[in-house]
C-alpha positions as CSV (number, residue, x, y, z in Angstrom):
1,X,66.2,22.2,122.3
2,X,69.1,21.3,123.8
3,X,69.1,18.6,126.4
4,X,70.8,18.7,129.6
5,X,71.0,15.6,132.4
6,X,70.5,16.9,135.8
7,X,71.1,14.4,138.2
8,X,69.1,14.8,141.5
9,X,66.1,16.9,139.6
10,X,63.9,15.6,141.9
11,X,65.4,17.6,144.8
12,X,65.8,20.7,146.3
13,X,68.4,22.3,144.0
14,X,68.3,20.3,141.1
15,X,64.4,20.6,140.5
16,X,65.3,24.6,141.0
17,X,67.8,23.8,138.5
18,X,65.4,21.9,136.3
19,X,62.8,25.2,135.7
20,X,65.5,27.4,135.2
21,X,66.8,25.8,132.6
22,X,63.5,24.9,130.9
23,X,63.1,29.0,131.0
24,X,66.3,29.0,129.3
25,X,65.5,26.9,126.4
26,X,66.9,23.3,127.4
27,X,65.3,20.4,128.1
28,X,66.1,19.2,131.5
29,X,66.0,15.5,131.9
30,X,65.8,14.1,135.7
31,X,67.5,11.4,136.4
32,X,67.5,10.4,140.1
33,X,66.9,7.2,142.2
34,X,64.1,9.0,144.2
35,X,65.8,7.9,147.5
36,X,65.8,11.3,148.8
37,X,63.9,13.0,146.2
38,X,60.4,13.3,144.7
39,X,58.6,12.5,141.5
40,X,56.3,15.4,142.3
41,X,59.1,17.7,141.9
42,X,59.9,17.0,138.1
43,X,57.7,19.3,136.4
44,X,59.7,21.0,133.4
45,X,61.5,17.9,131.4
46,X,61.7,14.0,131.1
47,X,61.8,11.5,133.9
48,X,64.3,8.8,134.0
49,X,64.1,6.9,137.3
50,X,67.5,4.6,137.6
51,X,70.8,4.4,140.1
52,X,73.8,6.0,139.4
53,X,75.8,3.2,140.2
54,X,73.8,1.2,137.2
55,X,75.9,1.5,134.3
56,X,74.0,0.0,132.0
57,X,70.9,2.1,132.7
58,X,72.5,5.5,132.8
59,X,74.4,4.0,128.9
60,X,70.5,3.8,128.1
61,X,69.7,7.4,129.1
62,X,72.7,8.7,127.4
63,X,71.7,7.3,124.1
64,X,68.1,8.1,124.2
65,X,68.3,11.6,125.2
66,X,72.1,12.6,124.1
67,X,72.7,15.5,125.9
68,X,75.2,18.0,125.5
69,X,75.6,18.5,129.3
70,X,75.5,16.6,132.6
71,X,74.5,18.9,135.9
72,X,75.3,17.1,138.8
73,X,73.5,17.4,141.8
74,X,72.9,13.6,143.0
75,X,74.4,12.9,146.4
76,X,73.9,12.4,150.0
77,X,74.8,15.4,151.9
78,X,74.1,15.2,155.6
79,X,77.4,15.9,157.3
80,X,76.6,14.3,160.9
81,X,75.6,11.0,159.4
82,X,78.7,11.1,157.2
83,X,80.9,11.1,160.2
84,X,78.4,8.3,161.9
85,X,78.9,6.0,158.5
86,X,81.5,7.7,156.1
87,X,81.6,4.1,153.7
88,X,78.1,5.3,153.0
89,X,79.3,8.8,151.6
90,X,82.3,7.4,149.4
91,X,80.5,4.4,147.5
92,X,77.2,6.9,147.1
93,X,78.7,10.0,146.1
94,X,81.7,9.1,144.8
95,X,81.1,5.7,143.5
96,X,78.0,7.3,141.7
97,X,79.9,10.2,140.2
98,X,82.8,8.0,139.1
99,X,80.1,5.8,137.2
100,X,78.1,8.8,135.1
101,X,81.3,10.9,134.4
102,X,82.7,7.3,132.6
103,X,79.4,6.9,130.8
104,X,79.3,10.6,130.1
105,X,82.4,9.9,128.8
106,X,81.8,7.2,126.7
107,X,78.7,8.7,125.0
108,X,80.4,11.8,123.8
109,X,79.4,14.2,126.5
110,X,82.1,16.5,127.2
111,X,80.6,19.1,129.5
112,X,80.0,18.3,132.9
113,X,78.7,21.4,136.3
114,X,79.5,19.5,139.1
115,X,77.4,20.7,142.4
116,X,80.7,20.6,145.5
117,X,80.6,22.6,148.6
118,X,82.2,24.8,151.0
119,X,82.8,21.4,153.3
120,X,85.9,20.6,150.9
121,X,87.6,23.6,153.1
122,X,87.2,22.2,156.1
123,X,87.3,24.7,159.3
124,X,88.7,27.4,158.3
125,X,87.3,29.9,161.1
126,X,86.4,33.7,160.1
127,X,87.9,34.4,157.1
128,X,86.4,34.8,153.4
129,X,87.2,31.4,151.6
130,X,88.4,31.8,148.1
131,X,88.7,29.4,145.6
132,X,92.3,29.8,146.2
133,X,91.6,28.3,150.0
134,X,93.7,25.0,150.7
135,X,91.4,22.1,150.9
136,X,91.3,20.5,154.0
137,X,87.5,18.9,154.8
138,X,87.2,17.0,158.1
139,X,84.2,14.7,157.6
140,X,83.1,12.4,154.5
141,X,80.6,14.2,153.1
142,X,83.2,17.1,152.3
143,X,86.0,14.6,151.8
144,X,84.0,13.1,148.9
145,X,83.2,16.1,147.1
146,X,86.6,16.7,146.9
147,X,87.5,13.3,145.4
148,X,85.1,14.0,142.9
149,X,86.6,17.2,142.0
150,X,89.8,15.5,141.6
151,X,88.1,12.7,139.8
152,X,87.0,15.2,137.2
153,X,90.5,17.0,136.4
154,X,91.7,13.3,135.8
155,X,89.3,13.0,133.4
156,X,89.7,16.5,131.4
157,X,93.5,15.8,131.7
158,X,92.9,12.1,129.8
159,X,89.9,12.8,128.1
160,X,89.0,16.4,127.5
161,X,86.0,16.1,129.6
162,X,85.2,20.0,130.5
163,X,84.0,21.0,133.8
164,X,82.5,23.9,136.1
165,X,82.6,23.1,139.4
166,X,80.4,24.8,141.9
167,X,81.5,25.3,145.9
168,X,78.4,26.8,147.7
169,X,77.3,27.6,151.2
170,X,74.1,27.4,153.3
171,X,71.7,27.2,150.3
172,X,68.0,28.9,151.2
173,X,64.8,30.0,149.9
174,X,62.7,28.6,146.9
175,X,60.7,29.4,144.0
176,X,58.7,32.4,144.3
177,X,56.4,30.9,141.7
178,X,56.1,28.2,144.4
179,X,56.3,25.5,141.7
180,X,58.6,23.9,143.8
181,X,60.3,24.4,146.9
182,X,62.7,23.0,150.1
183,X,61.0,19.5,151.4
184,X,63.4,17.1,153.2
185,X,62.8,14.0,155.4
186,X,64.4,14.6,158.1
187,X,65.2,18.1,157.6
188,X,68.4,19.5,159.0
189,X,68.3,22.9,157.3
190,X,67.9,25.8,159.6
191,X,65.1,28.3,157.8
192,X,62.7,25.3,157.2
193,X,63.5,24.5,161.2
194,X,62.6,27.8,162.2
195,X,59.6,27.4,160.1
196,X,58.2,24.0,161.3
197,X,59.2,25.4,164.7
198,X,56.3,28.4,163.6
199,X,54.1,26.1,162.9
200,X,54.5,23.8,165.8
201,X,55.4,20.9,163.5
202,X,58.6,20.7,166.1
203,X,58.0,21.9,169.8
204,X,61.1,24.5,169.8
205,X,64.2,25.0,167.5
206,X,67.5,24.4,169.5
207,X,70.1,27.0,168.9
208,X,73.5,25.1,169.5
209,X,75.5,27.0,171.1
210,X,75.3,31.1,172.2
211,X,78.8,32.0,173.4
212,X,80.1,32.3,170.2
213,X,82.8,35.6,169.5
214,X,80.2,37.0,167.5
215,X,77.7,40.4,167.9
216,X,74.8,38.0,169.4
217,X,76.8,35.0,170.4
218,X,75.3,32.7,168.0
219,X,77.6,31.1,164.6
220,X,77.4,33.6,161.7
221,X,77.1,31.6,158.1
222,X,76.8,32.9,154.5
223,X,73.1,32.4,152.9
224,X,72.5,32.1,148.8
225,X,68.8,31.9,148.1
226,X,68.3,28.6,145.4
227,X,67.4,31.0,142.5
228,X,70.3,32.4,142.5
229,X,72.1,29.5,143.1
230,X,70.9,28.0,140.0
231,X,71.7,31.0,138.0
232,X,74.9,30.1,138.5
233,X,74.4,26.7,137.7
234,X,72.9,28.3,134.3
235,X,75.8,30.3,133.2
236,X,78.0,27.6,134.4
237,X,76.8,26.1,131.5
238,X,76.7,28.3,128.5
239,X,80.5,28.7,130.1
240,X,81.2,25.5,128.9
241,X,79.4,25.4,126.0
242,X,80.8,28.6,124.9
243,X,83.8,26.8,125.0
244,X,86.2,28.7,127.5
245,X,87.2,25.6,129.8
246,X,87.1,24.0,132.9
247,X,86.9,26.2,136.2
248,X,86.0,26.6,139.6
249,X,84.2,29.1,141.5
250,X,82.7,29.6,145.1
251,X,78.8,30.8,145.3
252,X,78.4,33.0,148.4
253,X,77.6,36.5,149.3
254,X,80.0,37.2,151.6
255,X,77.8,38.7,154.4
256,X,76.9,36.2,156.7
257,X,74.1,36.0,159.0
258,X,73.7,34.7,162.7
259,X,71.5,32.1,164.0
260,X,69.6,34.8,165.9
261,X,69.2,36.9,162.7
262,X,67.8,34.1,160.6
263,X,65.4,33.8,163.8
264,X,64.6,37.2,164.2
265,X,63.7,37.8,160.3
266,X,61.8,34.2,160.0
267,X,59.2,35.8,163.3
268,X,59.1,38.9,161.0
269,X,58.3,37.6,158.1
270,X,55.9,35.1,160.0
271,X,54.8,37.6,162.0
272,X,54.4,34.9,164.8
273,X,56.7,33.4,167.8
274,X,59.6,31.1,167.1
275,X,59.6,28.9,170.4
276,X,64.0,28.4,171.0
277,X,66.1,26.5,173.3
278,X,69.3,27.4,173.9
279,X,71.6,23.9,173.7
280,X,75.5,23.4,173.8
281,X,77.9,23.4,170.9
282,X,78.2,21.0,168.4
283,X,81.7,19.4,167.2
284,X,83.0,21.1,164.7
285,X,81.0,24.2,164.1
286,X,83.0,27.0,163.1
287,X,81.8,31.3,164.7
288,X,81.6,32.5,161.2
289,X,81.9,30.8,157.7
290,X,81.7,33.3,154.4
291,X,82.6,33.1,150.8
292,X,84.0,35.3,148.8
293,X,82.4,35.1,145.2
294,X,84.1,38.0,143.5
295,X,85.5,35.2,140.6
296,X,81.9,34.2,140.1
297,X,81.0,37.8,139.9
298,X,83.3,39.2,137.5
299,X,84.1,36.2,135.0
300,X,80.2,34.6,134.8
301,X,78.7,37.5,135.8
302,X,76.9,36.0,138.2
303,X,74.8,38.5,140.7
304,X,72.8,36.9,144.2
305,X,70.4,39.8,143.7
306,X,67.4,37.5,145.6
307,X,70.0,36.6,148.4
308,X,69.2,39.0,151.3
309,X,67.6,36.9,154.1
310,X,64.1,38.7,154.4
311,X,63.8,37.8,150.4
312,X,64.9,33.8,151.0
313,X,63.0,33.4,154.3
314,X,59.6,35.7,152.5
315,X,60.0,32.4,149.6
316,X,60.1,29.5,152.0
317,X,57.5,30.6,154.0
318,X,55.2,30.7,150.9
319,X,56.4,27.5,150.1
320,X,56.4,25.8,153.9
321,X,52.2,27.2,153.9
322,X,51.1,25.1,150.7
323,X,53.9,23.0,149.3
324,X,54.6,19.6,150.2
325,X,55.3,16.5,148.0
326,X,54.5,12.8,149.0
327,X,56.0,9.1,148.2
């Protein structure tokens, strides 16, 4: 079978990313520093604990596994602690990208899905971002995606290295099979909030800000369950290895839900309380952020058929009942 790199397997997404593929007839090989991630999570492919900054370990990997495809999901991705310590964000995520597309690079691996984000926009209030949107991020985190993006036409325009690039939203849900699922320390994602929140694992969860121009006051933002997400991620690939080139394309729904509707559907699904507090604003949050996916749509093929919120919070609730993972 063919044998893909996915870097950051042993997180949310990539270890998604990891069964799908296995379903698919690869073999995923994780390669991740377990600094955010867990071992527990690789389940469907090789192991190869190392840095992506370590050039000389990730030279080792490339020659013992030779795959024909890296998937890149390795990075630090908390925006508020981007802003608080933004050298952090450039030597991780962009000094670690730099390093594996040179060794991809060097090892004869030509096709590279690159995991970016909807913070290379920036705010861009209320309208459905394309991937014809200017690129304007405002905090580190964003900024760095973005420099990897770039950093990956340089290298298709000097060495043919092909390319899928992935821009995605609020990312939610997990595997209905509940092999694996959502599990961050700290956790800063709102459906597994509202879910500890159920639990009582947190005392209340603070909804920042209720004035917003929207129907119920609170921000509106667009939701792709991780199945779906990975899909993507999937055809991505056979994209490039079907040989029809480098691209770019947004993964959204473009229906976005509000703060109070995540709420509402997590006590449904539940069928128990979710204690709130109502707090201020936070800098920088935009009233209403969607995507609009219609090149993902009609040139992958791509359909979010599991991303309707009752579906994504249904999974994470299975998941936030039995599944943990440990150091």
């Amino acid at each position: 079978m063919s044998v893909v790199l996915v870097t950051g397997g042993a997180g949310y997404i990539g270890s998604h990313a990891c069964k799908v593929l296995a379903q698919n007839g690869f073999t995923p090989v994780t390669v991740d520093n377990l600094s955010t991630g867990w071992a527990q999570a690789v389940k469907f492919g090789p192991f190869e604990q190392g840095d992506l900054q370590d050039r000389a370990r990730l030279d080792e990997i490339f020659a013992k596994h030779k795959p024909v495809a890296v998937m890149h999901f390795a990075a630090f991705s908390q925006v508020g602690e981007s802003m608080s310590d933004p050298g952090l964000y450039w030597r991780n995520n962009v000094g670690g990208s730099l390093t594996l597309i040179e060794a991809a690079v060097a090892a004869g691996c030509q096709n590279f899905v690159f995991s970016s984000t909807c913070a290379t926009y920036g705010e861009q209030d209320g309208v459905a971002l394309t991937e014809d949107s200017v690129q304007m991020p405002i905090n580190a985190y964003g900024a760095s995606k973005r420099a990897i993006e770039d950093i990956l036409t340089n290298f298709e325009a000097s060495h043919g290295l092909n390319h899928v690039i992935f821009r995605y939203f609020n990312v939610a849900g997990a595997d209905p099979d509940g092999e694996v699922g959502e599990f961050h320390q700290p956790e800063t994602h709102l459906i597994p909030l509202v879910l500890d929140a159920v639990e009582g694992k947190r005392d209340a969860l603070t909804i920042y800000g209720t004035d917003y121009d929207t129907p119920d006051g609170t921000c509106i933002r667009d939701y792709v369950h991780v199945m779906d997400l990975v899909d993507a991620h999937v055809l991505g690939l056979n994209w490039l290895l079907d040989g029809k080139g480098s691209a770019a394309f947004n993964l959204g729904t473009g229906t976005g839900f509000s703060v109070r509707e995540v709420v509402d559907a997590s006590g449904a699904i539940t069928n128990k309380p979710v204690p709130m507090i109502e707090g201020e604003r936070r800098a920088g949050d935009c009233t209403k952020l969607v995507s609009g996916s219609e090149k993902a749509r009609d040139q992958l093929g791509w359909d979010p058929k599991r991303s309707k919120m009752d579906a994504m919070v249904r999974d994470a609730w299975r998941w936030h009942q039995n599944g943990h993972y440990d150091r």
